[in-house]
Every structure is written in structure tokens, then in C-alpha cells.
MITORKOL-414506 format. One record per residue: residue number from 1; residue in three letters; chain; x, y, z of N, C-alpha, C in turn. Coordinates in steps of 0.05 Angstrom, whole numbers. Each point is the difference from the previous one (the first is absolute). Example, Ala and Ser with C-alpha at 12.3 -4.5 7.8 and 13.67 -1.06 7.14 Angstrom:
// residues 2
- nr | rest | kette | n.X | n.Y | n.Z | ca.X | ca.Y | ca.Z | c.X | c.Y | c.Z
- 1 | ALA | A | 264 | -114 | 156 | -18 | 24 | 0 | 18 | 24 | 0
- 2 | SER | A | -7 | 21 | -14 | 16 | 24 | 1 | -15 | 22 | 14
***
This chain:
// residues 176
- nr | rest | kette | n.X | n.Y | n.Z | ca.X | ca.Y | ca.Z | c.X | c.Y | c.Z
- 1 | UNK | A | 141 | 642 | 217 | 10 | 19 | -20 | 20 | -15 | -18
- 2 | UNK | A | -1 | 4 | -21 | 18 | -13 | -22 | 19 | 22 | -9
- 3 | UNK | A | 22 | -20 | -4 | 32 | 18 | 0 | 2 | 4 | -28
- 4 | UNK | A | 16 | 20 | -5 | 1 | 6 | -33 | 14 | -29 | -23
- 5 | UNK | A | 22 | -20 | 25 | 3 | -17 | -15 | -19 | -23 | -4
- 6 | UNK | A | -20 | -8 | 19 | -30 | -11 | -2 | -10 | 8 | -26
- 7 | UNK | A | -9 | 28 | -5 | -16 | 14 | -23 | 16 | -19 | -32
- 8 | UNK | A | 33 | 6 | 5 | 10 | -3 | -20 | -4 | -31 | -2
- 9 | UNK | A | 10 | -19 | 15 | -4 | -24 | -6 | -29 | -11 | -11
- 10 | UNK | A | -25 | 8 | 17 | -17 | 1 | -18 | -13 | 6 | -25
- 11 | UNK | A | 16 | 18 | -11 | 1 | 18 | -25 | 4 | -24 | -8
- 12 | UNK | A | 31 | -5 | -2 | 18 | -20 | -14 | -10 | -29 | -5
- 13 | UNK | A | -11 | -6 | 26 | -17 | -31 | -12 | -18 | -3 | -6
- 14 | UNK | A | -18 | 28 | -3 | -22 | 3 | -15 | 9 | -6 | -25
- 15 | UNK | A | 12 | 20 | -6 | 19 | -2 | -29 | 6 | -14 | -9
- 16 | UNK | A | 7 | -32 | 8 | 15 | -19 | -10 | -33 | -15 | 1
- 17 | UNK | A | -14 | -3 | 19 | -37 | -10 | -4 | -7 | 12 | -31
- 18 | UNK | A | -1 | 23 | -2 | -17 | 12 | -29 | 21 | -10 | -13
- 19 | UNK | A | 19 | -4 | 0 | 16 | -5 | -27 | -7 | -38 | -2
- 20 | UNK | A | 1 | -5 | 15 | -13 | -35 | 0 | -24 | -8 | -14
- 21 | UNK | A | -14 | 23 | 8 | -39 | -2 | -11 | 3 | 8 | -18
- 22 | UNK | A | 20 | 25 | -17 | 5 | 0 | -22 | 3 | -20 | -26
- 23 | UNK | A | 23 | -14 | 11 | 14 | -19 | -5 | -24 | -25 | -5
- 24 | UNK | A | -5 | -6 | 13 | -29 | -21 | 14 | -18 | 5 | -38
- 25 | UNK | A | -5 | 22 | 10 | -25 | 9 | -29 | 9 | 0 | -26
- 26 | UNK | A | 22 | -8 | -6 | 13 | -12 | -29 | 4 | -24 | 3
- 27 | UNK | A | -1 | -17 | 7 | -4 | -30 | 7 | -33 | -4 | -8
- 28 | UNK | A | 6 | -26 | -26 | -25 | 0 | -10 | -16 | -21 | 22
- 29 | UNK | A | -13 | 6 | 5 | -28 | -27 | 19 | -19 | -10 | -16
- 30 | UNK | A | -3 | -27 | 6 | -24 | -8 | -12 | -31 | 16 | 8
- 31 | UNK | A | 0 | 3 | 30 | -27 | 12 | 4 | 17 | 27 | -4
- 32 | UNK | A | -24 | 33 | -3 | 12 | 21 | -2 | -6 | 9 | 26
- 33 | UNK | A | -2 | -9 | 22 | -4 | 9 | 24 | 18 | -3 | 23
- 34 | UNK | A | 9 | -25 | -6 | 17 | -23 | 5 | 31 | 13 | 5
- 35 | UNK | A | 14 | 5 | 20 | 18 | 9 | 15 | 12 | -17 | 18
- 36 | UNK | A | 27 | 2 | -14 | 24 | -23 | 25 | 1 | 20 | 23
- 37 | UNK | A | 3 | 22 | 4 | 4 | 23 | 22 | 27 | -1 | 1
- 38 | UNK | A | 22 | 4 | -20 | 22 | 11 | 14 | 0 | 21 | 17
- 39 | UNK | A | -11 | 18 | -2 | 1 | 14 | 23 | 0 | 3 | 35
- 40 | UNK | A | -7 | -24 | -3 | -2 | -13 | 35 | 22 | -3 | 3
- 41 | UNK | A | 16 | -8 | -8 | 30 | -10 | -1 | 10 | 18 | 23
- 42 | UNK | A | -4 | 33 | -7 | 19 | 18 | 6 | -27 | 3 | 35
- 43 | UNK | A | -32 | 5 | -16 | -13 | 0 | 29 | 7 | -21 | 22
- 44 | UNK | A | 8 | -22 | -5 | 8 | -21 | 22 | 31 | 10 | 9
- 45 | UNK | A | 10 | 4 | -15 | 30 | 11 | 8 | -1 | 25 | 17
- 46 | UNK | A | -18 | 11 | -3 | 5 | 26 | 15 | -17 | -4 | 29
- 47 | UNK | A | -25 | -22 | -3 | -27 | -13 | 15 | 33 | -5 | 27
- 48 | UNK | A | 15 | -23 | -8 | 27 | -10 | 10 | 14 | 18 | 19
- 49 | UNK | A | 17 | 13 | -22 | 20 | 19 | 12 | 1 | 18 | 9
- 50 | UNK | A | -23 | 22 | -3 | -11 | 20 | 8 | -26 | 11 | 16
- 51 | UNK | A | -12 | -26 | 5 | -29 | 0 | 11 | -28 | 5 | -9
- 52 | UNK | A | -27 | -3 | 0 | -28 | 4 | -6 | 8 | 29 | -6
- 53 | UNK | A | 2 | 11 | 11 | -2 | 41 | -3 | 8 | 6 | -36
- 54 | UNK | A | 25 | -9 | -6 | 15 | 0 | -16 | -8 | -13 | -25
- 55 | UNK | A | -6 | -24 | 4 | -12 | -19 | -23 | -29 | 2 | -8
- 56 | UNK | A | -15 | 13 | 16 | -28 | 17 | -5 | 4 | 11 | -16
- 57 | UNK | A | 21 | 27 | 6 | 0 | 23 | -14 | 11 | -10 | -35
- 58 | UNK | A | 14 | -5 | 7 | 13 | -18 | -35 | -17 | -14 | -8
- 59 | UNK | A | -19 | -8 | 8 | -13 | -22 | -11 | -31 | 19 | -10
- 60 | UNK | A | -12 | 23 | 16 | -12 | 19 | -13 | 10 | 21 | -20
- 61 | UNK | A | 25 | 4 | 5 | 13 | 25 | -12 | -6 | -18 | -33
- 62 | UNK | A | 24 | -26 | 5 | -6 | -8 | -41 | -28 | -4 | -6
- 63 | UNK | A | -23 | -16 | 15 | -27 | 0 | -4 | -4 | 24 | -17
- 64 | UNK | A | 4 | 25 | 20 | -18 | 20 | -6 | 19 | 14 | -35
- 65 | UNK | A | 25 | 4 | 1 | 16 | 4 | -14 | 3 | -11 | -30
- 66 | UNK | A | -2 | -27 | 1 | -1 | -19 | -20 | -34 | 3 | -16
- 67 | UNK | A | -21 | 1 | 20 | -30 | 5 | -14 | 0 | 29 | -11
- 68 | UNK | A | 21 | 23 | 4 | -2 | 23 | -10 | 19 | -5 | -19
- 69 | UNK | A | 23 | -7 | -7 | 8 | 1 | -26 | -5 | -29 | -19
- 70 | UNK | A | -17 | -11 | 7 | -15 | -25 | -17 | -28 | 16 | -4
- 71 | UNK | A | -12 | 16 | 11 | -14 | 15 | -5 | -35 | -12 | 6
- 72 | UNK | A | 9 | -20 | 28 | -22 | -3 | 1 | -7 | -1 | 32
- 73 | UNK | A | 12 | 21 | 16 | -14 | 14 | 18 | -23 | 0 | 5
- 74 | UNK | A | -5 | -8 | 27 | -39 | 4 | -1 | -13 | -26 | -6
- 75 | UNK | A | 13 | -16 | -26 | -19 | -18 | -18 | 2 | -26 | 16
- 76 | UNK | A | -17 | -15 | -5 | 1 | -25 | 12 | 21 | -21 | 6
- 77 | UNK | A | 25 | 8 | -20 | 27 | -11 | -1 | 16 | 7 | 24
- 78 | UNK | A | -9 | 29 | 10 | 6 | 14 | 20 | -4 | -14 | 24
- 79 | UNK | A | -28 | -3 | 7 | -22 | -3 | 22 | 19 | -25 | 6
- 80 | UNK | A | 0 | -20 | -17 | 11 | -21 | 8 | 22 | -6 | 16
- 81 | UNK | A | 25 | 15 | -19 | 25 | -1 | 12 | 2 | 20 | 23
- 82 | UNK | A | -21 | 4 | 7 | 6 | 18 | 17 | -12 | -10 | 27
- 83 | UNK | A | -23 | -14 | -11 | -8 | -22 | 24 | 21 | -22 | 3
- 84 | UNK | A | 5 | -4 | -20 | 21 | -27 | 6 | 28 | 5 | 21
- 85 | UNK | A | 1 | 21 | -24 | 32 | 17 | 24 | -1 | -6 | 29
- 86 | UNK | A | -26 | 26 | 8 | 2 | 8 | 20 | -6 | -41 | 27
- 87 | UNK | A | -21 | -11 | -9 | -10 | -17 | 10 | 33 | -14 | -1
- 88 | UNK | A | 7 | -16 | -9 | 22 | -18 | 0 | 27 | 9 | 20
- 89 | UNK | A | 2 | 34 | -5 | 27 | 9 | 24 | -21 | 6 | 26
- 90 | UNK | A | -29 | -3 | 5 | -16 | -7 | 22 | 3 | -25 | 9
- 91 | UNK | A | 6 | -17 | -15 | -6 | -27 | 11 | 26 | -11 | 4
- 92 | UNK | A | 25 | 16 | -15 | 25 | -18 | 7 | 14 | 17 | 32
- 93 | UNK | A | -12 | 26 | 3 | 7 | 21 | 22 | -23 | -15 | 28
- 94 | UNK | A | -19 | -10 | -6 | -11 | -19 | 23 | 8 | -20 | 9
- 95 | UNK | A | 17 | -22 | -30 | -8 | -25 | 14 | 42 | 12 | 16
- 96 | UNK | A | 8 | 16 | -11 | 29 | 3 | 5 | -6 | 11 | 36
- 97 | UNK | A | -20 | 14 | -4 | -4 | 12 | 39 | -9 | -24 | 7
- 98 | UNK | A | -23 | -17 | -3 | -9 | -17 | 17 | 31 | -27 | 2
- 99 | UNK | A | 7 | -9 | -16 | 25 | -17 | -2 | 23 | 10 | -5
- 100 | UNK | A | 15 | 10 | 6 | 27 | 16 | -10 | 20 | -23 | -3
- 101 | UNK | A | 14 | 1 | -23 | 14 | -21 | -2 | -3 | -25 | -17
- 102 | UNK | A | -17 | -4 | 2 | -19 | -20 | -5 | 5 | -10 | -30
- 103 | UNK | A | -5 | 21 | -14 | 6 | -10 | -27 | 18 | 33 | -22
- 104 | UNK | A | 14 | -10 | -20 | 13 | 7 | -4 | -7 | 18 | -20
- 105 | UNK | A | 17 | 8 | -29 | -13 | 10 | -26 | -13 | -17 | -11
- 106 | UNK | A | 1 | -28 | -14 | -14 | -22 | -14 | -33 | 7 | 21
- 107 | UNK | A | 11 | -5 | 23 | -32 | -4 | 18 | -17 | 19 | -1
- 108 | UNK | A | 14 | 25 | 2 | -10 | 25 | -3 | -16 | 5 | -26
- 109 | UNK | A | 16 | -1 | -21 | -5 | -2 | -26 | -27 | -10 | -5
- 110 | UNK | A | -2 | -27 | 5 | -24 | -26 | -3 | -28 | 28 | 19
- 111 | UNK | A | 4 | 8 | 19 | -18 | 5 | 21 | -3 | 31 | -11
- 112 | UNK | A | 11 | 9 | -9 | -7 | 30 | -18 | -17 | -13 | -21
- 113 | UNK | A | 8 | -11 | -25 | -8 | -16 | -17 | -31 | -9 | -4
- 114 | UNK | A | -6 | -20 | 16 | -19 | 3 | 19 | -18 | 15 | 2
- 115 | UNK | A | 14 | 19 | 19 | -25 | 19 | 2 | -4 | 22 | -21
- 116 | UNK | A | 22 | 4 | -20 | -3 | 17 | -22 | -26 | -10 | -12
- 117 | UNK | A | 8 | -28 | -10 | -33 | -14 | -18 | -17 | 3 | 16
- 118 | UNK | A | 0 | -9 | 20 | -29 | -6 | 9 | -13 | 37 | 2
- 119 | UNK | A | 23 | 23 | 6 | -21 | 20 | 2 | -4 | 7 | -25
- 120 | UNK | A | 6 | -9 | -23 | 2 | 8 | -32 | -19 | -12 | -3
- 121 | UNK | A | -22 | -27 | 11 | -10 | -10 | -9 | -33 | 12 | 14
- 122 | UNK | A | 12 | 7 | 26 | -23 | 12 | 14 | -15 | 20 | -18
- 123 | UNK | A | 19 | 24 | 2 | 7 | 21 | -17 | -24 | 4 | -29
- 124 | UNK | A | 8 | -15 | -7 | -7 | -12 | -30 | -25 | -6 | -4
- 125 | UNK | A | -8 | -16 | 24 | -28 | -12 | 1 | -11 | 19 | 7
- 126 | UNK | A | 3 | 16 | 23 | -14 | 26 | 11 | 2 | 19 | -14
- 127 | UNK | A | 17 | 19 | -19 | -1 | 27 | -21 | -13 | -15 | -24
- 128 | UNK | A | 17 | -19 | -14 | -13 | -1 | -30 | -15 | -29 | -11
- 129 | UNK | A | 4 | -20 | 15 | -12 | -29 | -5 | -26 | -9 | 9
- 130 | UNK | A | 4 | 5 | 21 | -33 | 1 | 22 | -11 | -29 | -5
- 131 | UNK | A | 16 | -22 | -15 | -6 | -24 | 0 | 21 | -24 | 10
- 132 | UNK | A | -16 | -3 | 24 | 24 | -28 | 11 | 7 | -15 | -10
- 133 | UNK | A | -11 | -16 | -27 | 9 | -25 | -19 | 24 | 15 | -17
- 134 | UNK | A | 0 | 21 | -14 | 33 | -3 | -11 | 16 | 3 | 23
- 135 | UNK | A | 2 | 15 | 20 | 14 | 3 | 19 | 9 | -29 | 12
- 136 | UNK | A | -20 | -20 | 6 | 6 | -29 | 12 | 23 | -11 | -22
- 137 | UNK | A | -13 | 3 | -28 | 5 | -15 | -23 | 32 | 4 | -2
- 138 | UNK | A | 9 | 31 | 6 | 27 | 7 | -4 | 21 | -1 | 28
- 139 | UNK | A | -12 | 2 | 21 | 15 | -5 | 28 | 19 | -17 | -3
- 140 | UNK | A | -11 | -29 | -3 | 29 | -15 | 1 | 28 | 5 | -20
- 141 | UNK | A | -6 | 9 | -26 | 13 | 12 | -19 | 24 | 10 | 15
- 142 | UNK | A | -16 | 32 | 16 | 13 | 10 | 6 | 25 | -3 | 27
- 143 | UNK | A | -19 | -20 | 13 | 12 | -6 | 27 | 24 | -12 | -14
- 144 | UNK | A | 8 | -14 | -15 | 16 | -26 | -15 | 24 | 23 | -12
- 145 | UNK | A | -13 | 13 | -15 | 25 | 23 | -15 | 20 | 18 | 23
- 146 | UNK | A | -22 | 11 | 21 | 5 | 9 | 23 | 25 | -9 | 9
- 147 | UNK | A | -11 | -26 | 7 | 22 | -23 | 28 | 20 | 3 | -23
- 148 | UNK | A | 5 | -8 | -30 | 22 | 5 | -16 | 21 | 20 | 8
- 149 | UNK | A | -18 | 24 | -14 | 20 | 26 | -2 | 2 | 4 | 23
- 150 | UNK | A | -8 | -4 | 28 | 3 | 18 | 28 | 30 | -23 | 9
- 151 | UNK | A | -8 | -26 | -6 | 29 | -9 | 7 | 15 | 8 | -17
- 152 | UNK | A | 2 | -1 | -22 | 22 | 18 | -19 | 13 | 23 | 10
- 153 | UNK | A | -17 | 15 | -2 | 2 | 27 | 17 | 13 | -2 | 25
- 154 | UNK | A | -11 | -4 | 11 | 16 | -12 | 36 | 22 | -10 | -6
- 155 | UNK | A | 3 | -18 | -17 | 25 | -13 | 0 | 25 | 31 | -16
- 156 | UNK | A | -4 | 7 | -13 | 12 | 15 | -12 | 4 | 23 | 17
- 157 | UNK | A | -17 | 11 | 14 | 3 | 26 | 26 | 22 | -19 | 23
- 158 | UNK | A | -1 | -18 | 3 | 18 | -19 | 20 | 25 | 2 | -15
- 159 | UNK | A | 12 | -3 | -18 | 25 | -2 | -8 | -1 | 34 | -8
- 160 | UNK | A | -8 | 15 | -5 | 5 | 39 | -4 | 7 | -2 | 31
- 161 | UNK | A | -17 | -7 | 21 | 7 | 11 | 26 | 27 | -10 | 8
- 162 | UNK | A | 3 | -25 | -3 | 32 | -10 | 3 | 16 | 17 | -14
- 163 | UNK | A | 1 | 4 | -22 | 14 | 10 | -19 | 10 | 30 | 20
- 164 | UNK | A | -23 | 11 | -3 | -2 | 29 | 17 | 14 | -2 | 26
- 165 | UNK | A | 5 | -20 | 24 | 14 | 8 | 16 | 18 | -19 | 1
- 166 | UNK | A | 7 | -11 | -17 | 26 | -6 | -16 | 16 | 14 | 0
- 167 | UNK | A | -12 | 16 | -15 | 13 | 27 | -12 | 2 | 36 | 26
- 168 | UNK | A | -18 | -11 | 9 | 8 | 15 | 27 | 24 | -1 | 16
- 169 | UNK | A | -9 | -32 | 15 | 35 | -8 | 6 | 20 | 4 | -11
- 170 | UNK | A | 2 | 0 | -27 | 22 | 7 | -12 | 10 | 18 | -4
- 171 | UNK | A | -20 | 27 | 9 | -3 | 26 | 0 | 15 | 15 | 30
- 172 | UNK | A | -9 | -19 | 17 | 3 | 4 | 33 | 35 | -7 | 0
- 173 | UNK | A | 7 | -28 | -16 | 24 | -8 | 3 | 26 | 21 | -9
- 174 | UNK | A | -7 | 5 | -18 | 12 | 24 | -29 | 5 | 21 | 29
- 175 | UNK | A | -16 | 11 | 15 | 4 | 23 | 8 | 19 | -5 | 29
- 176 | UNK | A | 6 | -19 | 3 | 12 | -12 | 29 | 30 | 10 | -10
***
């Protein structure tokens, strides 16, 4: 059962996710498909500090949230990020049960990353491509931009989480 301050914190880092993907989609890209994912930032942070349960839900809530006021719910822009989402906090909530410890936000990051493309790529081939040669043709592309932004990302959720119980301690100390 989830406590009313659970509900709210999830609200809240949802909140700060859609406002990132916001943010994200006025940033001009060379490809128009082509996405650094700030938004992981906050899913790895919460993946972190709050657990799989939590970073699921934030990580579908802006999916589903962000394709309804971009207005493309349903559409293939959808299907994607929504395979990608879900697959990547699958694969960083496994390898975190099978190794706990093991690796950190950067690692995490890389291993969501990962599996975001590769199910974007599955995805892709199976709903609208149905041909393995652009799919081959663009893989490494993507694997390469991937390993970029997921360490970026990781690295940047690594210093928010410091930051964050930084600022905790200093919160805990204050009240002594």
C-alpha cells in the first residue's frame, strides 16, 4: 500500500520528468527523432532513491502524460517510448536484483540505455519497418548516441542524488 506521501512524491518527480521532456523538445536535433532523454535523469533518481515501484510509475506516468499533451498518444512516437520506458526500468530493476550494488547511476544509466534502443529498435522493426537492413544500418548509430547521453544522464542523476542527500543531512542536522 502506498502512503499519501509516496503518491505525492511521485506526483512531484513526475512533474519535474514532463517538465524535462518538455524542455528536451525545444532543443533543436539534427535527426527529428533523435532524443538526449533528459528525462531519465529524474527516472534513475527516483530508479536510486526510491526503488523499481516508484521509478516505473514516473517513468509511465510522463510517457503516458507527455504523448497526451504533445498530442501523440497511441501514435508510434508513443509505442516507442513506451517500449523503451518500460523495457530499460526492466532491465536496470533486474540486473539491480540479480547484482545489488554492483553498479551505480552512470552503470545503471548505460544498462537502461541499452535496453531503451535496443527495444526501440525491436519495436520498430516489428510495428512499422518490417525490414532488418535499415534497422542493422541504424543500430550502431544508436547504440553510440545511447552509451553518450545514458552516461551523461547517469552522470548527472549521480551528482542530483548527492546533491539531494546533501541536502537531507543538512535537513536532519538543522533539526538536532
Amino acid at each position: 500500500m502506498m502512503l499519501p506521501q509516496d503518491n505525492y512524491r511521485i506526483a512531484l518527480l513526475s512533474a519535474y520528468a514532463i517538465a524535462l521532456h518538455a524542455f528536451e523538445s525545444l532543443i533543436p536535433m539534427p535527426i527529428p527523432w533523435l532524443r538526449v532523454g533528459l528525462a531519465n535523469i529524474i527516472a534513475i533518481t527516483t530508479f536510486i532513491l526510491f526503488g523499481f515501484r516508484s521509478a516505473m510509475m514516473v517513468t509511465l506516468i510522463r510517457v503516458i502524460l507527455a504523448s497526451l499533451f504533445s498530442g501523440s498518444f497511441l501514435g508510434p512516437g508513443f509505442i516507442l517510448s513506451l517500449g523503451g520506458g518500460v523495457s530499460s526500468m526492466l532491465a536496470m530493476g533486474l540486473v539491480l536484483s540479480l547484482v545489488p550494488g554492483l553498479f551505480g547511476p552512470v552503470g545503471l544509466s548505460l544498462i537502461g540505455a541499452l535496453s531503451h534502443n535496443l527495444s526501440q529498435l525491436f519495436l520498430a522493426y516489428l510495428l512499422f519497418i518490417q525490414k532488418i537492413e535499415p534497422v542493422l544500418l541504424i543500430t550502431p548509430f544508436l547504440i553510440l548516441i545511447g552509451t553518450i547521453t545514458g552516461t551523461v544522464n547517469g552522470l548527472a542523476a549521480d551528482l542530483l542524488i548527492k546533491g539531494l542527500k546533501n541536502n537531507q543531512e543538512s535537513i536532519q542536522n538543522t533539526r538536532r
